[in-house]
ZADO-1210 file (C-alpha; in nm, 4 decimals, padded with zeros to 6 digits):
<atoms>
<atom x="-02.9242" y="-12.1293" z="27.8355" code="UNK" pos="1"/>
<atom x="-02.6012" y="-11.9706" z="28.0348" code="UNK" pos="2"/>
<atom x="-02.5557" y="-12.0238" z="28.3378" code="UNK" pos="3"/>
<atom x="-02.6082" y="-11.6305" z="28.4133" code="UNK" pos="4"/>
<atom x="-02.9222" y="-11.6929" z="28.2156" code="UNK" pos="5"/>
<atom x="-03.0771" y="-11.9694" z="28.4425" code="UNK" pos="6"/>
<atom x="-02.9895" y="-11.7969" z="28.7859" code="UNK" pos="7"/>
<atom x="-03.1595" y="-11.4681" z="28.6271" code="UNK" pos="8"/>
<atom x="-03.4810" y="-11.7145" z="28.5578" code="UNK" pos="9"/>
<atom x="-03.4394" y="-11.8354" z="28.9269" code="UNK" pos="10"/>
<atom x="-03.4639" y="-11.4854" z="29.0030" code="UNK" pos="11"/>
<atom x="-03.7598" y="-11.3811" z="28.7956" code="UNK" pos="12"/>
<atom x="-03.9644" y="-11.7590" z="28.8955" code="UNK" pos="13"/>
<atom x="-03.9247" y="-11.6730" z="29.3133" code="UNK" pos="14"/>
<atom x="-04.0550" y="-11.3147" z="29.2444" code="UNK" pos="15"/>
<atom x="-04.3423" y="-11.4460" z="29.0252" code="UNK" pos="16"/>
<atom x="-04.4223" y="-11.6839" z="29.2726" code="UNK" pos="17"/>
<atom x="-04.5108" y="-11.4256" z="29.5673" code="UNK" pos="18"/>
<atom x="-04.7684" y="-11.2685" z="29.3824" code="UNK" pos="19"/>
<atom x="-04.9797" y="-11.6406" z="29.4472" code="UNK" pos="20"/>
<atom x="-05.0422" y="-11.6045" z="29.8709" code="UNK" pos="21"/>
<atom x="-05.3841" y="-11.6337" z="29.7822" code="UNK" pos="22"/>
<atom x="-05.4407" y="-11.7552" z="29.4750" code="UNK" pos="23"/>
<atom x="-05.7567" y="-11.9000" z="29.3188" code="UNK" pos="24"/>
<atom x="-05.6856" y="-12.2899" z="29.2559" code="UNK" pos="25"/>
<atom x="-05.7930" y="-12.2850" z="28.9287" code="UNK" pos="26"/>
<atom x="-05.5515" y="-12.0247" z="28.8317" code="UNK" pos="27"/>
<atom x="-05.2791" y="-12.0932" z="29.1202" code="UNK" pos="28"/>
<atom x="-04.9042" y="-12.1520" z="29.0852" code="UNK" pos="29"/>
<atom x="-04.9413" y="-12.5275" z="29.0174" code="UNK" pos="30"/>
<atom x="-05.1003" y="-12.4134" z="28.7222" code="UNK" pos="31"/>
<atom x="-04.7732" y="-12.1798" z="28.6363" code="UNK" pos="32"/>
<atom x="-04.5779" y="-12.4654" z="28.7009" code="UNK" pos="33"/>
<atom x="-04.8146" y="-12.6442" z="28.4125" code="UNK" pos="34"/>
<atom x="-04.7547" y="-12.3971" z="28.2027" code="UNK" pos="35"/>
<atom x="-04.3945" y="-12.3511" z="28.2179" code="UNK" pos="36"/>
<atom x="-04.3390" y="-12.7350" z="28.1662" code="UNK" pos="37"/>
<atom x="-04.5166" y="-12.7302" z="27.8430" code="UNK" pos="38"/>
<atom x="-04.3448" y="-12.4062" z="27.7266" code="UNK" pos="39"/>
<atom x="-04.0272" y="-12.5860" z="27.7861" code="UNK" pos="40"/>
<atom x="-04.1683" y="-12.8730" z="27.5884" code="UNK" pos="41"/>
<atom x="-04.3394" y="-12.6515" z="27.3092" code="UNK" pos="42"/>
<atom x="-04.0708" y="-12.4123" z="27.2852" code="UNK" pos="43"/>
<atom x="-03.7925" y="-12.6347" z="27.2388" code="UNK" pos="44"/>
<atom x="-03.9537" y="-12.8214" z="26.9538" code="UNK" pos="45"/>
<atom x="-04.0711" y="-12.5110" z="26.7510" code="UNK" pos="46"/>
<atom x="-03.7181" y="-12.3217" z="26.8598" code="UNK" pos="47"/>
<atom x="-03.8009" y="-12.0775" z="27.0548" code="UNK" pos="48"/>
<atom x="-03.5762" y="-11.8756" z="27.2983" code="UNK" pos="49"/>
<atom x="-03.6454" y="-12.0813" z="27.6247" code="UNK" pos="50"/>
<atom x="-03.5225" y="-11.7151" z="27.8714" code="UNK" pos="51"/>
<atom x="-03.8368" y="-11.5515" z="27.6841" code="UNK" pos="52"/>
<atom x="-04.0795" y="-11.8039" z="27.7277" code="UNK" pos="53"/>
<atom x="-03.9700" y="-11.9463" z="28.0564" code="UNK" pos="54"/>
<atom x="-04.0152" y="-11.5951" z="28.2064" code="UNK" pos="55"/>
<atom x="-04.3294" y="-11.5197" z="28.0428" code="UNK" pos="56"/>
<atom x="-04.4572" y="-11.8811" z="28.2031" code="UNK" pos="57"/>
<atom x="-04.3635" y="-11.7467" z="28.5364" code="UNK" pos="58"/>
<atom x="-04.4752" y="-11.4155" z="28.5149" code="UNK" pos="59"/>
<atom x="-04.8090" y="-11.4862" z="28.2836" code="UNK" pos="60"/>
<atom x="-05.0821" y="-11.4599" z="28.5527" code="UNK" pos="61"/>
<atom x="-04.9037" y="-11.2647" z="28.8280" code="UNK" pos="62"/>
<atom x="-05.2123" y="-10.9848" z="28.7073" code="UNK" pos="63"/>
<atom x="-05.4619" y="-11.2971" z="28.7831" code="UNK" pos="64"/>
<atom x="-05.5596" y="-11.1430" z="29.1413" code="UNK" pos="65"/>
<atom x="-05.6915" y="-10.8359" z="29.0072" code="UNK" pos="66"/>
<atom x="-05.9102" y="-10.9599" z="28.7222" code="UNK" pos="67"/>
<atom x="-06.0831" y="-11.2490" z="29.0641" code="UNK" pos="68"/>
<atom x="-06.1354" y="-10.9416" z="29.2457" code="UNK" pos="69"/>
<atom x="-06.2959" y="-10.7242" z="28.9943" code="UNK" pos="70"/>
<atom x="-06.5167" y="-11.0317" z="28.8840" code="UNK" pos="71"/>
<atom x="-06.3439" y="-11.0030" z="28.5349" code="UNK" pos="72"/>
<atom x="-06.3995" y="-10.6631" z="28.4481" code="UNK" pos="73"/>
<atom x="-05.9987" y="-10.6268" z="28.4431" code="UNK" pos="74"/>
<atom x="-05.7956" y="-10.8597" z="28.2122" code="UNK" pos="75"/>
<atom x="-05.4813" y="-11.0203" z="28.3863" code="UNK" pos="76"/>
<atom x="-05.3301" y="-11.0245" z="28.0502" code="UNK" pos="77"/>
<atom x="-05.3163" y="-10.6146" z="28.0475" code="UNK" pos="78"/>
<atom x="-05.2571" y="-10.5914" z="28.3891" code="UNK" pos="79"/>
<atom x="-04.9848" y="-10.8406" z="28.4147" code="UNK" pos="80"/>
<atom x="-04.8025" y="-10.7002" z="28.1218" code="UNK" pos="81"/>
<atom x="-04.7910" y="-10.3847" z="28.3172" code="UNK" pos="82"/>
<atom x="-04.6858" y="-10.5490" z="28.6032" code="UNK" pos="83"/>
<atom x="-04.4011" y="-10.7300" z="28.4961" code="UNK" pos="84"/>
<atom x="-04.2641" y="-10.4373" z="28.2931" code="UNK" pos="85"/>
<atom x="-04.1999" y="-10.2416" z="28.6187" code="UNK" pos="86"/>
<atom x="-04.0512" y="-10.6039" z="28.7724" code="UNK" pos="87"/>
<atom x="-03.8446" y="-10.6498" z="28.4679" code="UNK" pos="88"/>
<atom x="-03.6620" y="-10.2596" z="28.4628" code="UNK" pos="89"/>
<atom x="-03.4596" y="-10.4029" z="28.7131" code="UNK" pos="90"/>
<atom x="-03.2964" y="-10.7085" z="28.5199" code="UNK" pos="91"/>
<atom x="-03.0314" y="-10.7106" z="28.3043" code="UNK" pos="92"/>
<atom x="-03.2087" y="-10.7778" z="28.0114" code="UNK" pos="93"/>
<atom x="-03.1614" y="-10.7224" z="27.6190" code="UNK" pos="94"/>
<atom x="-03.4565" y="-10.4375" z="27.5445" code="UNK" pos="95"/>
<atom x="-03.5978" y="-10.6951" z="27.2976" code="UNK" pos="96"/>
<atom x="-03.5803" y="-10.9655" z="27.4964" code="UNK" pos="97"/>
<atom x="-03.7799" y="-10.7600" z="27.7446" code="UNK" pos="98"/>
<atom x="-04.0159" y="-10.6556" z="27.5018" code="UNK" pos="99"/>
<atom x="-04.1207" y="-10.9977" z="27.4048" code="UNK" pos="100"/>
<atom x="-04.1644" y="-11.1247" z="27.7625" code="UNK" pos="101"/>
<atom x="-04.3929" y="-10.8198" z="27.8068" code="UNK" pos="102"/>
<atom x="-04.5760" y="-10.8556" z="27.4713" code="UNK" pos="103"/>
<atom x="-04.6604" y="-11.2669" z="27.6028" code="UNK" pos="104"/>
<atom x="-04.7739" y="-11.1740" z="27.8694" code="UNK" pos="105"/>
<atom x="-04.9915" y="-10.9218" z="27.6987" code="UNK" pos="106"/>
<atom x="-05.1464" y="-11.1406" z="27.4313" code="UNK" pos="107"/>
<atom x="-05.1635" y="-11.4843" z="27.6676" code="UNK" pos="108"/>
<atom x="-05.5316" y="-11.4357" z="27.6667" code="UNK" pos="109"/>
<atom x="-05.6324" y="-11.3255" z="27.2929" code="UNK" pos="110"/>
<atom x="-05.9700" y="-11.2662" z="27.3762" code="UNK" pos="111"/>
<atom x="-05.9200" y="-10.8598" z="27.3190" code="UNK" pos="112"/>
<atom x="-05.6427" y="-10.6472" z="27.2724" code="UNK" pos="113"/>
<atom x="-05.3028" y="-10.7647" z="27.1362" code="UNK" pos="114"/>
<atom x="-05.2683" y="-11.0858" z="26.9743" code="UNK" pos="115"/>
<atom x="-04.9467" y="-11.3006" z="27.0045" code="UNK" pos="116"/>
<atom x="-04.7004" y="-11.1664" z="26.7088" code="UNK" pos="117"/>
<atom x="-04.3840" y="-11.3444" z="26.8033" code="UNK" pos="118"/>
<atom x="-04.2766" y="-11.6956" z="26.8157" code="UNK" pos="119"/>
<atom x="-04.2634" y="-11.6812" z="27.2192" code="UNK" pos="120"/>
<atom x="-04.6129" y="-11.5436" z="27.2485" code="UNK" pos="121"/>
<atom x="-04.7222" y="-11.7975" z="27.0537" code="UNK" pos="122"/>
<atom x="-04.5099" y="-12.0614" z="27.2625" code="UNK" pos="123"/>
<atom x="-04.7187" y="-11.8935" z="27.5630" code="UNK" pos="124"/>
<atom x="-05.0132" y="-11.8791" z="27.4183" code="UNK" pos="125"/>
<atom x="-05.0662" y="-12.2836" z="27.3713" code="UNK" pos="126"/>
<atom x="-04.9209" y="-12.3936" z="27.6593" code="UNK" pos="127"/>
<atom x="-05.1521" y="-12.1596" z="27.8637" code="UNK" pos="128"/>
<atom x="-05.4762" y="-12.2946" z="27.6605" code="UNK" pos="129"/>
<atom x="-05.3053" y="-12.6474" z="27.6394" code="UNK" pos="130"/>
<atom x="-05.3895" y="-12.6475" z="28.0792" code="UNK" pos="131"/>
<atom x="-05.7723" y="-12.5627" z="28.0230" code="UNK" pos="132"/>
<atom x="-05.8249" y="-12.8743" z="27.7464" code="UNK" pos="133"/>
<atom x="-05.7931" y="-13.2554" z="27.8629" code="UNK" pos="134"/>
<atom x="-05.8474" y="-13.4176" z="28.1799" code="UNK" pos="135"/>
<atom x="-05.6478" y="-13.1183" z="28.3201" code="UNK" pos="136"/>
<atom x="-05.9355" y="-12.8428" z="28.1875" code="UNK" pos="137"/>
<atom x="-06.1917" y="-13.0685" z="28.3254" code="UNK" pos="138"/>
<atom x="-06.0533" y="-13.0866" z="28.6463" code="UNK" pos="139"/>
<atom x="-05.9814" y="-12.7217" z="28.6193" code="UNK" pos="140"/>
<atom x="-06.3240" y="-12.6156" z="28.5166" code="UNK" pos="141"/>
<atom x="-06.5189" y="-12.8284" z="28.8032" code="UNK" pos="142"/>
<atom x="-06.2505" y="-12.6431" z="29.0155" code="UNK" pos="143"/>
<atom x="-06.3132" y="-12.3369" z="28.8903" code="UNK" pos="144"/>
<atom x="-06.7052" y="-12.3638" z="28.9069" code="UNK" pos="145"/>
<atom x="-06.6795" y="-12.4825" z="29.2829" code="UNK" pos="146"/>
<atom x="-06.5038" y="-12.1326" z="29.3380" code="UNK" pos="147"/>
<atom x="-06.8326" y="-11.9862" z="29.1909" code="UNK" pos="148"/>
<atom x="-07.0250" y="-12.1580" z="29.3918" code="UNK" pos="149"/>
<atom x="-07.2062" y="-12.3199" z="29.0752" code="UNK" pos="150"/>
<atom x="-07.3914" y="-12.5948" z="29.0310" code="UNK" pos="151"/>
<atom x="-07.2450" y="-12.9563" z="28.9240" code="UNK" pos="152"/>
<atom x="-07.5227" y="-12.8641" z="28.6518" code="UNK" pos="153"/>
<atom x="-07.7705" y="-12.6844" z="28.4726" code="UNK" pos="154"/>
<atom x="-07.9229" y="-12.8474" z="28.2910" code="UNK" pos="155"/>
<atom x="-08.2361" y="-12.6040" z="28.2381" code="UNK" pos="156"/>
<atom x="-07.9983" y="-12.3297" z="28.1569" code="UNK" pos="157"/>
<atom x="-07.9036" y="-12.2282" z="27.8321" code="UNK" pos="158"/>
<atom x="-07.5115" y="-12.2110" z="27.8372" code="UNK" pos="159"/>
<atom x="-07.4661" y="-11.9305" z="27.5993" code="UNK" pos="160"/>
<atom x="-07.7143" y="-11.7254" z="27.8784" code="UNK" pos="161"/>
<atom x="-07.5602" y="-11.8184" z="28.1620" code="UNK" pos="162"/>
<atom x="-07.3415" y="-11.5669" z="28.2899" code="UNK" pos="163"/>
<atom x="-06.9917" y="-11.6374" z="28.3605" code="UNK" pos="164"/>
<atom x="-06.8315" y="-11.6088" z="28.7519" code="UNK" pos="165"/>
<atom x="-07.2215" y="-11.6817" z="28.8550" code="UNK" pos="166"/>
<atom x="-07.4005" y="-11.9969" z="29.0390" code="UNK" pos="167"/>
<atom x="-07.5032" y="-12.1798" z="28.6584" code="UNK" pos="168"/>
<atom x="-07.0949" y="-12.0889" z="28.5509" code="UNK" pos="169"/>
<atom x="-07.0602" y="-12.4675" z="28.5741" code="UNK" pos="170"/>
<atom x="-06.8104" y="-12.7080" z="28.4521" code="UNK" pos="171"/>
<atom x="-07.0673" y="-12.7841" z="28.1646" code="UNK" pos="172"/>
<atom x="-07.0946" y="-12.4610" z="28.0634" code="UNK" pos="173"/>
<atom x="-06.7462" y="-12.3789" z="28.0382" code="UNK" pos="174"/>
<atom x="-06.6798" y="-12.6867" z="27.8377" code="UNK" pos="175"/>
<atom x="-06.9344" y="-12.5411" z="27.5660" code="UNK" pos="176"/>
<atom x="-06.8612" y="-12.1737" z="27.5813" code="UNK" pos="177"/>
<atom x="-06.4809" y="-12.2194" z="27.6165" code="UNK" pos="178"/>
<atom x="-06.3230" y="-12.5406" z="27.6515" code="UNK" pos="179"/>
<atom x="-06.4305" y="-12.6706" z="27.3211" code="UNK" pos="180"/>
<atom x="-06.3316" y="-12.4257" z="27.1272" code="UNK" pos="181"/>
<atom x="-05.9963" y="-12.3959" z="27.2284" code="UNK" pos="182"/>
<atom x="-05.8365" y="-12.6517" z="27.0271" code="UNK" pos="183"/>
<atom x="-05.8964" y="-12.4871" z="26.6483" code="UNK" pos="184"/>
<atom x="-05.7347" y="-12.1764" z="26.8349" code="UNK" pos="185"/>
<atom x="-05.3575" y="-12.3330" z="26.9317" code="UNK" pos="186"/>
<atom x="-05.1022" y="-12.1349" z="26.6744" code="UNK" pos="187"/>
<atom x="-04.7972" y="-12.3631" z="26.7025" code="UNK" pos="188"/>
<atom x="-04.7525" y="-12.7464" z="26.4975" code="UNK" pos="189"/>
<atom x="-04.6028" y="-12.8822" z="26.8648" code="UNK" pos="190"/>
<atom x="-04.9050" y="-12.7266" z="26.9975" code="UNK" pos="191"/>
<atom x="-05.1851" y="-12.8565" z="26.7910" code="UNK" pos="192"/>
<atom x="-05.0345" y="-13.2452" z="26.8429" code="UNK" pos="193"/>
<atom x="-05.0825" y="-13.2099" z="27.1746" code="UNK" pos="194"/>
<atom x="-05.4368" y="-13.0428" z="27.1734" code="UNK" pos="195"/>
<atom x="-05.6090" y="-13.2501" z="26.9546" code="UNK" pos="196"/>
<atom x="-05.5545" y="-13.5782" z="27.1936" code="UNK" pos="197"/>
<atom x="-05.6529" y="-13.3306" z="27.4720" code="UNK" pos="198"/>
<atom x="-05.9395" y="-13.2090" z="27.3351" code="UNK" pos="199"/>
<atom x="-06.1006" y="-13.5960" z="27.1881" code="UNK" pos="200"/>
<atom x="-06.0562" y="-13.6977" z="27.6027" code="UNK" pos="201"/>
<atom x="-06.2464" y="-13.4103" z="27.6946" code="UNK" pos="202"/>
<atom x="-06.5368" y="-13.4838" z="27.4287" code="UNK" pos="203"/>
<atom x="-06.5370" y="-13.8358" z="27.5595" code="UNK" pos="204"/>
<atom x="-06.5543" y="-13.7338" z="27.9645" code="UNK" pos="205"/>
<atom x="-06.8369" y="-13.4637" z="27.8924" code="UNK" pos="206"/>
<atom x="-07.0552" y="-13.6923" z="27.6535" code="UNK" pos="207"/>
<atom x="-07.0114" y="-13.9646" z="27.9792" code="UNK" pos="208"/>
<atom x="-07.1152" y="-13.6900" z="28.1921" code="UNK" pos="209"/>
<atom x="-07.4599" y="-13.5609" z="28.0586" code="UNK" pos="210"/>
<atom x="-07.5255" y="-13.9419" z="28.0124" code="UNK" pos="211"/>
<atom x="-07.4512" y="-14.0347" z="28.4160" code="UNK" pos="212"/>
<atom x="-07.6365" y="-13.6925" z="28.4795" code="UNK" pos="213"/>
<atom x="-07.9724" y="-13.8225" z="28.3262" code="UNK" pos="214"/>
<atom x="-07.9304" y="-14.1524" z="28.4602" code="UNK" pos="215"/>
<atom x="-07.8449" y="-14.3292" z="28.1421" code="UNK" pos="216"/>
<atom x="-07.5467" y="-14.5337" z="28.2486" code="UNK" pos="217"/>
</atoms>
């Protein structure tokens, strides 16, 4: 990366970085700062160009506000990708470098709408699942379910019923619904190495769990 390249980045990182005053932990700029280190780490192994994906990392959940307040009726993905194209008409950018930081930002979430069609997206993509898997995602999702206000448990509610950003949207339930699923989803070789030691901790810690819950160790 040039050195015009880097201060550009430096740029693009402090203005990402204001849109998190009053963030959500689960989804604050620690977890950015996740992100971007395992795009650096993902993207340099699978060749990637490290000004797309190191912008995309900053920029990736600057729409994150929006979808909290509107209880996840809007998806950050969308709205971030609209975000950061009006941020990004004022850098000196190639168009199709441009392009593909908006298009990773678009398809980071791959649950509707665009899916990641470029090596960067796809660089994106796993790092940004890669922080909801492991002892990371557990901590996340306990986080995430104290923001809720949810139980440490359900155990009388069915998982696939509960409803998500509710009291039973525990840690448990998005373990089942999400977490494990996440792994058989990662798009990249670097990517998959790195989720499937992530994903047999997080089997381990949840089996442990349900058996401390009911009092069996």
């Amino acid at each position: 990366m040039t050195e015009t390249e880097a201060s550009l980045l430096s740029r693009i990182r402090e203005q990402a970085q204001a849109h998190f005053s009053q963030d959500r932990g689960s989804h604050d700029w620690d977890h950015t700062l996740r992100v971007h280190r395992l795009c650096r780490r993902i993207g340099a192994t699978e060749g990637a160009d490290p000004l797309v994906t190191e912008a995309a990392a900053y920029l990736h959940d600057i729409g994150r506000a929006h979808q909290d307040r509107n209880v996840g009726k809007l998806c950050h993905a969308e709205e971030g990708a609209a975000m950061a194209r009006e941020m990004l008409a004022a850098y000196a950018l190639a168009d199709t470098r441009r392009e593909n930081i908006i298009h990773c930002i678009a398809a980071h979430r791959f649950r509707r709408g665009a899916a990641p069609r470029t090596l960067e997206a796809s660089v994106l993509f796993d790092a940004d699942k890669l922080d909801a898997i492991g002892a990371i995602g557990v901590a996340r999702a306990f986080l995430f379910a104290g923001e809720m206000g949810a139980r440490l448990h359900s155990p009388e509610v069915n998982v696939a019923e509960a409803p998500a950003y509710s009291v039973n949207d525990t840690g448990y339930r998005e373990y089942m619904v999400k977490l494990a699923k996440i792994r058989n989803r990662i798009l990249t070789d670097a990517g998959r190495r790195l989720a499937d030691d992530r994903h047999r901790f997080m089997v381990d810690f949840f089996e442990r769990f349900l058996e401390e819950y009911e009092g069996g160790r």
